[in-house]
C-alpha positions as CSV (number, residue, x, y, z in Angstrom):
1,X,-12.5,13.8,19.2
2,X,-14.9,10.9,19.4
3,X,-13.7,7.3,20.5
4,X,-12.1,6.2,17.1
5,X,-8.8,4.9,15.9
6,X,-5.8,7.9,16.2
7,X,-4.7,8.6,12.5
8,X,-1.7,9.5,11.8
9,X,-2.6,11.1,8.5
10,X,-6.2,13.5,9.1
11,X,-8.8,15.4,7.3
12,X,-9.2,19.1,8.3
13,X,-12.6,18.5,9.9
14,X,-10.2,15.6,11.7
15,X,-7.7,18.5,12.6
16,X,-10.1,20.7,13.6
17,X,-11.9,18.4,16.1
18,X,-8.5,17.4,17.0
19,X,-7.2,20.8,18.1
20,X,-10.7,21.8,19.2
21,X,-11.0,24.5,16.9
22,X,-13.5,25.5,13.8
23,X,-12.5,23.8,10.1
24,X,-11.9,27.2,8.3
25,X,-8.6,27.6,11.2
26,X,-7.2,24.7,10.0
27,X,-8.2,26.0,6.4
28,X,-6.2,29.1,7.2
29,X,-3.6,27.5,9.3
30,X,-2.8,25.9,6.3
31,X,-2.3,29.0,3.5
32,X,-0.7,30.8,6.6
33,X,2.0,28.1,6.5
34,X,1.4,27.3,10.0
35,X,0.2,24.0,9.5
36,X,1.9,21.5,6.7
37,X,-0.6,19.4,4.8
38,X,-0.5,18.0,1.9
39,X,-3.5,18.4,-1.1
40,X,-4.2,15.6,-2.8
41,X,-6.9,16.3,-5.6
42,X,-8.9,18.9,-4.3
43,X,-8.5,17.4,-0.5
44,X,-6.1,18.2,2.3
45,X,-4.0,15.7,4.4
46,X,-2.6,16.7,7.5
47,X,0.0,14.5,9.4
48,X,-0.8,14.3,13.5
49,X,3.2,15.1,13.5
50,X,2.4,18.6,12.2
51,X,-0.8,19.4,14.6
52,X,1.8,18.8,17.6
53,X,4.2,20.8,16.0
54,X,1.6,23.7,15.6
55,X,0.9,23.1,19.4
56,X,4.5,23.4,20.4
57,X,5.3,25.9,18.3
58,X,2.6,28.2,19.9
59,X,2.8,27.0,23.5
60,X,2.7,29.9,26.3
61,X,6.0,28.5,27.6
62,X,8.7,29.5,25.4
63,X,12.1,28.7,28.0
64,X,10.7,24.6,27.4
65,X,12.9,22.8,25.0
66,X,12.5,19.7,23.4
67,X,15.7,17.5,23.3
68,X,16.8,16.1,20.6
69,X,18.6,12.6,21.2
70,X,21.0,11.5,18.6
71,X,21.2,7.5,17.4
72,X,24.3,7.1,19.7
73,X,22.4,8.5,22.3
74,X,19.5,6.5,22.0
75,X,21.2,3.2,21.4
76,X,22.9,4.1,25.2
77,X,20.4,4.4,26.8
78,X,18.7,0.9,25.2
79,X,21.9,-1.1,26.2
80,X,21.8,0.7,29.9
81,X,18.0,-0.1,30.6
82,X,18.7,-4.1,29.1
83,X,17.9,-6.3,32.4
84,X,21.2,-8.4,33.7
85,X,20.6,-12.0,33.8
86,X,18.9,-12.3,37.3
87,X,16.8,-9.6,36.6
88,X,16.1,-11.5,33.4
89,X,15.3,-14.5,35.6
90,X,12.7,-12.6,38.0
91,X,10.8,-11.3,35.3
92,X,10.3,-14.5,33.1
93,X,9.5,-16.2,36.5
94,X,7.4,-13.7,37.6
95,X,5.7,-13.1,33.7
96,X,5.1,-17.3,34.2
97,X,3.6,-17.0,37.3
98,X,0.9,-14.2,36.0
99,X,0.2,-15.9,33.1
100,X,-3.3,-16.3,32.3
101,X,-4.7,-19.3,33.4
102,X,-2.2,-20.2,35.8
103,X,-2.9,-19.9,39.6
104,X,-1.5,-17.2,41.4
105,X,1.1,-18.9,44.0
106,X,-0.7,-18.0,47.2
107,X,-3.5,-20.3,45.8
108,X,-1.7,-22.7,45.3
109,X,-0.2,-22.7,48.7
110,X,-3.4,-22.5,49.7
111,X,-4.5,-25.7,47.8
112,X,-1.9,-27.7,49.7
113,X,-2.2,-26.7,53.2
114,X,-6.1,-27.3,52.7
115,X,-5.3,-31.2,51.9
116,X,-5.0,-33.9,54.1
């Protein structure tokens, strides 16, 4: 796929170059029900979500699982990645200090030692 924006939504010469394979696959990906697109008018949509499902659902290793989180799950592992306060205080100290336009520190130590 050339340099351009990732779609979410493609067009099956989009697919295609996408999965690296000829346009009539995706055609026939399609009526086999392997691949879920929708037709709008005489065109075909195909959501990026259902190329990857193609690609997992025909990988060579079957014993690989995805996991499924639920909500809860999810919303734990937010709260137990959430920085404590000092942690909280390094990082907007060191996100100041790397700001752009602002010295790095060694420079400025640098700056002073150099003056009389």
């Amino acid at each position: 796929m050339t340099r351009e924006l990732i779609r979410d939504i493609l067009t099956p010469e989009q697919a295609a170059d996408y999965l690296q394979v000829n346009r009539e696959t995706v055609y026939r990906y399609i009526r086999e029900g392997k691949l879920v697109a929708s037709r709008l008018g005489r065109a075909y949509r195909i959501p990026r979500r259902s190329l990857n499902l193609l690609l997992w659902a025909t990988r060579t290793r079957k014993d690989l699982n995805l996991r499924a989180y639920t909500g809860e799950q999810i919303t734990e592992f937010i709260q137990a990645d959430k920085l404590d306060e000092e942690a909280q205080d390094i990082a907007s100290r060191f996100l100041k200090a790397t700001a752009p336009g602002v010295a790095p520190r060694s420079e400025l130590v640098n700056q002073k030692s150099s003056h009389p």
